[in-house]
KEMI-349837 format. One record per residue (C-alpha): x, y, z. Coordinates in steps of 0.05 Angstrom, whole numbers, plus 32768, in hexadecimal, padded with zeros to 4 digits. Example, Ala and Ser with C-alpha at 12.3 -4.5 7.8 and 13.67 -1.06 7.14 Angstrom:
REM KEMI-349837
80F67FA6809C81117FEB808F
***
This chain:
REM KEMI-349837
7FF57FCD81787FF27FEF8134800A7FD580F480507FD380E7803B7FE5809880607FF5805B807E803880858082803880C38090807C80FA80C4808E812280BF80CE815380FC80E781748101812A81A08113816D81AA80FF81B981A680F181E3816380D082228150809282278125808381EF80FA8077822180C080B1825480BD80E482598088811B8234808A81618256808F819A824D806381C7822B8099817A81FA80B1817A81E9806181C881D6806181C281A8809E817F818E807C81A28178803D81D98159806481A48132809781808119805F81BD8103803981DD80E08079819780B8807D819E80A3803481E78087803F81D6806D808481908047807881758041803481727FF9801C819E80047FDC81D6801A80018203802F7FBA81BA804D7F9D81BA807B7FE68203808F7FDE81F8809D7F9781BA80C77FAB81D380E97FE5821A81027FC381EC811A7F8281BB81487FBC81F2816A7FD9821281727F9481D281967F8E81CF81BC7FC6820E81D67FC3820881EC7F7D81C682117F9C818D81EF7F81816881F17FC38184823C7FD2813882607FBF811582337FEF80FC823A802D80B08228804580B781E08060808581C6802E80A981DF7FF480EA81C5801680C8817E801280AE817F7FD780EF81957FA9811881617FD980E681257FD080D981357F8C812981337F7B812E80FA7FB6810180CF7F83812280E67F44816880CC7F58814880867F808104807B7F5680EF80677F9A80A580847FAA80AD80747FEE80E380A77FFE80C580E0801780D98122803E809B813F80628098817A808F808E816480D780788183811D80A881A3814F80CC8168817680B0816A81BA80D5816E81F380F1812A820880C680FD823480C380C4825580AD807C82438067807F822D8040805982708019801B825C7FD5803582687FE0807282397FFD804382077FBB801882117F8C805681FF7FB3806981BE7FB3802581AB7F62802581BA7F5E8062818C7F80803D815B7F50800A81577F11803D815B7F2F8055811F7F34801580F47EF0800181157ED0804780F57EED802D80B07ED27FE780BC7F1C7FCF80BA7F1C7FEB807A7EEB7FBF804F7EC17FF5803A7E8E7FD5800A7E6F7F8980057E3E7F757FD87E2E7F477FA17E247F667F5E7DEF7F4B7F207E087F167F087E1E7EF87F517E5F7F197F497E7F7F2A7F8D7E997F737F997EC07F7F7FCF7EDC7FCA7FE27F1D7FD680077F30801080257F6D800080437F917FC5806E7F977FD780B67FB17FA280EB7FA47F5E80DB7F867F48811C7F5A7F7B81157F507F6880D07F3A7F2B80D47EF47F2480F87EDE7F5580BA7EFD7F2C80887EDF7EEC809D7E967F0D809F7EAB7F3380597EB97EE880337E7A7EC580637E4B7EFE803F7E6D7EF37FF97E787EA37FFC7E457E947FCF7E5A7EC47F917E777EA47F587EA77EDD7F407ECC7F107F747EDB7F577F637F167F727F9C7F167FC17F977F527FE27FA17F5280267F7A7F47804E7FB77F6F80227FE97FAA804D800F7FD7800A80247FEA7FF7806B7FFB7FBA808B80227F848061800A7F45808F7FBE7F59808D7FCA7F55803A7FDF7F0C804E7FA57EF880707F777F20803B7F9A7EF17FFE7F8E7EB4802C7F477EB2801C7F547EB17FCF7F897E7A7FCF7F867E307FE57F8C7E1380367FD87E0C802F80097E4A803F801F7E6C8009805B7E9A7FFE804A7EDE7FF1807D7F0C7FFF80BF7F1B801E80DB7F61803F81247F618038814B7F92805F818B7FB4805381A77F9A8097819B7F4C807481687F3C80A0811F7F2E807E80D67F29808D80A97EF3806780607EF4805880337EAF80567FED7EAC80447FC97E8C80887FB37E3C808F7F777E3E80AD7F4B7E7A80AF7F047E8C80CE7EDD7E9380967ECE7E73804E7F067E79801B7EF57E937FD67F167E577FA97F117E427F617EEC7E837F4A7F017EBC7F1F7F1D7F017F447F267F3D7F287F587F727F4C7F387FBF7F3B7F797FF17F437F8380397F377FC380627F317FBE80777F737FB880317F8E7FED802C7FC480287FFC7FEB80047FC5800C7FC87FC57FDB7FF97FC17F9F800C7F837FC27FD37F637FBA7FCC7F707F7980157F5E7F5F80157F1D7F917FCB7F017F727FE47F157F2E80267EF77F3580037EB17F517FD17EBB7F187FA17EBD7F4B7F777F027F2B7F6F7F267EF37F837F6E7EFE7F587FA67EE67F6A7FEF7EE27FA8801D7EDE7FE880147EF17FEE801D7F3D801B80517F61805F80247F608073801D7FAC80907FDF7FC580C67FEB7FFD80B57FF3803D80CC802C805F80D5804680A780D7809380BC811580BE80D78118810480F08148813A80C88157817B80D3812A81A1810A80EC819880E780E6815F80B380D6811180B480FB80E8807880DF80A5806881158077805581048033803481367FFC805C811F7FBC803080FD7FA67FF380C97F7E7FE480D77F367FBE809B7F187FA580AD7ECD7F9A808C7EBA7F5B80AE7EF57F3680ED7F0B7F6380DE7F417F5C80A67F7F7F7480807FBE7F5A80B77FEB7F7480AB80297F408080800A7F0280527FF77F32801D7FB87F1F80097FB57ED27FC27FA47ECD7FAB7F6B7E9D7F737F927E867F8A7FDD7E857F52800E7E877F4680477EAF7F31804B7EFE7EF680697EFB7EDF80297EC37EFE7FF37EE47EC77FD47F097E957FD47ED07ECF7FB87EA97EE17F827ED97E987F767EE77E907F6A7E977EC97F3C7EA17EAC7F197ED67E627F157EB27E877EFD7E6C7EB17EC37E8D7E747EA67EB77E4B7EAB7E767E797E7C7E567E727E457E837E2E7E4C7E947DFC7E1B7E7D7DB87E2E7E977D977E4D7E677D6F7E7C7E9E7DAE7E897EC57DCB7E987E7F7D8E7ECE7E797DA37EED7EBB7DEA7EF37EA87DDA7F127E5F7DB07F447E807DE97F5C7EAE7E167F677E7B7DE57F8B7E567DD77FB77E927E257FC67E937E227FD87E4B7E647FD87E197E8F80167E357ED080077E5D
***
């Protein structure tokens, strides 16, 4: 089935009028309070959600929120102040479709074709590895997109390391990655670190229970061991793929190159409010074991901070510099020297 990612959806039911209309005073009042009950009743920090949700309605009855009205304006003064009072970018009020009447159990075969259209989807993305080649130098660059299901992952991860097995620096790409699905980062790290599981990560939830995250045993395909790898982020680099980043830097694993990512760590599941909003509420947070901690609003710090749209000819000048200084063929040395000159000095 699809990933159970960094947020998740939840779709209750009933009737509504147009998505778009303004709300009224009295739909704004019961908005506030919905969204405040959801704070006190699920978010992981439960003292930080009480805090959070007494300060909103403080707000709202003061008449902060009195001028709005368009659902997307609603939304975006309530998750802007939602974030203020949490620092917590994966709270987030966004304006939803009319609840549909209620229905039924969905019947397997109908649950069958969504879940084909799922994978059509990833399949169109090629599971989201988007680019891999090997650069001058025979520096590896690999291009994610995103991390959809594991299992379907995997087939296109084993092929992606087979192609670039033979490379003698790796370059991971995450600057325009959008996240997804925590265990598919797992088996993605696996390749980069040794035959024995290793602890990556751990969801704990306000309800005490937890979720862990091991790198795999045995995989299909050649790991990429005892070789430099540089981690490319952007600001806008997302959840799951800040994961990566923070769990390879934390093991000393990579060098990251880049900006600071966006700063999401929690996970986060969805819940209807009011008549015609979704509110994503995070119910754990991440625990990276190395660190104890996660990239919950700093996000990951690169070790060599430059900006996005120079951080592969940076890392690639990295790459080119550090197998220079080991190399001792003098024509391999040639080769090497005339990559970095084709990079030039900038970044």
């Amino acid at each position: 089935m699809p990933p159970i990612a960094l947020v998740t959806a939840l779709v209750l039911a009933a009737p509504t009028g147009p998505a778009d209309r303004r709300l009224a005073p009295d739909e704004l009042t019961a908005l506030v309070r919905d969204v405040a009950g959801k704070l006190r009743e699920a978010y992981v920090f439960p003292e930080v959600g009480a805090r959070a949700a007494a300060e909103l309605e403080r707000r709202a009855a003061a008449g902060a929120y009195r001028q709005l009205g368009a659902p997307g304006e609603v939304a975006e003064r309530l998750t802007a102040d939602l974030r203020e009072l949490t620092r917590d970018l994966h709270l987030a009020l966004e304006p939803a479709p009319p609840r549909a009447p209620a229905a039924a159990p969905e019947p397997p075969e109908a649950r069958r074709r969504r879940y084909e259209a799922f994978r059509k989807r990833v399949a169109r993305d090629n599971q989201g590895v988007r680019r891999a080649e090997v650069l001058p130098g025979n520096v590896g660059y690999l291009a994610l997109t995103g991390f959809p299901d594991a299992d379907l992952a995997g087939p296109t991860y084993a092929a992606a390391f087979g192609f670039l097995a033979g490379a003698e620096a790796l370059l991971i790409d995450l600057r325009e990655n959008l996240g997804g699905d925590p265990e598919a980062v797992a088996l993605l790290a696996s390749y980069l670190l040794g035959p024995g599981a290793r602890h990556l990560n751990t969801f704990r939830h306000r309800d005490g229970s937890e979720r862990q995250f091991w790198t795999s045993p045995s995989l299909p395909g050649p790991r990429f061991l005892d070789r430099p790898v540089y981690v490319l982020t952007s600001r806008s680099t997302p959840s799951a793929a800040e994961e990566l980043a923070y769990d390879l830097q934390a093991l000393k694993r990579a060098t990251v190159v880049g900006e600071v990512t966006w700063g999401g760590a929690n996970p986060a599941a969805d819940h209807r409010v009011g008549e015609r909003f979704v509110l994503s509420v995070p119910f754990g947070r991440a625990v990276n074991p190395v660190t104890g901690g996660n990239w919950e609003g700093t996000g990951v710090r690169p070790d060599v901070a430059v900006p996005a749209a120079s951080a592969l000819a940076r890392a690639h000048r990295e790459a080119l510099r550090g197998l220079l200084a080991a190399e001792p063929d003098p024509e391999w040395r040639a080769e090497l020297e005339g990559a970095m000159k084709a990079l030039g000095s900038g970044g």
